[in-house]
Steps between C-alpha positions, in 0.01 A plus 500: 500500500710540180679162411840361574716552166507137475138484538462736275744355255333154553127712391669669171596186362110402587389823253775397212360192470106586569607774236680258263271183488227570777405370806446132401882516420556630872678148640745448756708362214461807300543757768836279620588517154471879473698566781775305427434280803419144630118433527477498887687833501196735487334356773799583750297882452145350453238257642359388173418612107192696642716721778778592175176588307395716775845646508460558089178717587657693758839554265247627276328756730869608604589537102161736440490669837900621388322657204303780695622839405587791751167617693633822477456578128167634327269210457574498096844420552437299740273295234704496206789381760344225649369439124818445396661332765202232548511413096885513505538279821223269435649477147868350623288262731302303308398308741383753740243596132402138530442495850273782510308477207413113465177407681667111475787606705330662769315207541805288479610712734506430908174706646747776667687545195216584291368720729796682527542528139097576441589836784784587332282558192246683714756730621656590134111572407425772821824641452437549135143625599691698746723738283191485215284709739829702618600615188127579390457709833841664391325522111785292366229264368215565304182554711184371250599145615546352836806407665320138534391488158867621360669227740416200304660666205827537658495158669394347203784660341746397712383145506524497171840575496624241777306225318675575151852508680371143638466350175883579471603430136145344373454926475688625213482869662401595891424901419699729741389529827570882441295554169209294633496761842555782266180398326296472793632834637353654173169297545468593916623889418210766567344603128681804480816334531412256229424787279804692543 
């Protein structure tokens, strides 16, 4: 079930400060302090610090899941889309980046919310594997390598991307979402389309 808006609002403020000073810095004082509230107030919404941290990994499988592009468009649209939207998204949220990517926090993290954060993962890789081996059967994508061998190049690309935009301003320059996809387009085109 999708979360209450205060739920929800009560879970965001989780991800600022995960995203801001980390999990360790996840207090009832800090969250309370976030939110512009007295201490006690969060827990009008929530049982305890693990249940909001549950409700922070499910606000971040409701932030990524928004992110999937229109089934109905050709599978290389469809990938550069969810490209975008994924680095862009995960970008604004920095904890949602830290969330995902830190083996620490997902063992900080309550059993269910881990899990649900190590599927959501899952999911972006088969869907990625997904419109790889659509646009190769459409010969969008160069054939002499494997959808499964080109996946881990677009993945790792995209990763990339979400951890910079983590660092926030430690980075002097995040490259373009845009200019990194148009790269990869080039590299995943079939040969004759690189040499035209």
């Amino acid at each position: 079930m999708p979360l209450s808006p205060k739920r929800a609002e009560i879970a965001d403020a989780a991800l600022r400060i995960i995203g801001s000073r980390g999990i360790a810095a996840l207090t009832t004082a800090t969250l309370a302090a976030e939110l512009g509230v007295s201490s006690g107030a969060p827990f009008r919404h929530f049982a305890s610090l693990d249940d909001i941290l549950e409700a922070a990994a499910q606000r971040t499988e409701e932030i990524l899941r928004s992110t999937s592009p229109d089934p109905g468009l050709p599978p290389l649209v469809r990938l550069e889309q969810l490209f975008l939207a994924r680095a862009e998204t995960v970008g604004q949220h920095a904890g949602v980046a830290r969330l995902i990517f830190s083996e620490q926090f997902a063992l900080a993290l309550p059993p269910a919310a881990a899990a649900r954060l190590v599927g959501l993962v899952a999911d972006t890789r088969a869907t990625i594997l997904e419109l790889l081996r659509a646009a190769a059967a459409e010969g969008q994508v160069r054939q002499d390598l494997s959808p499964a061998d080109l996946l881990p190049v677009v993945m790792g690309s995209l990763q990339h991307l979400v951890f910079l935009s983590a660092m926030g301003p430690r980075i002097a320059k995040v490259p373009s979402p845009r200019k990194v996809f148009h790269t990869l387009a080039s590299l995943l085109a079939p040969a004759q389309s690189r040499r035209s």
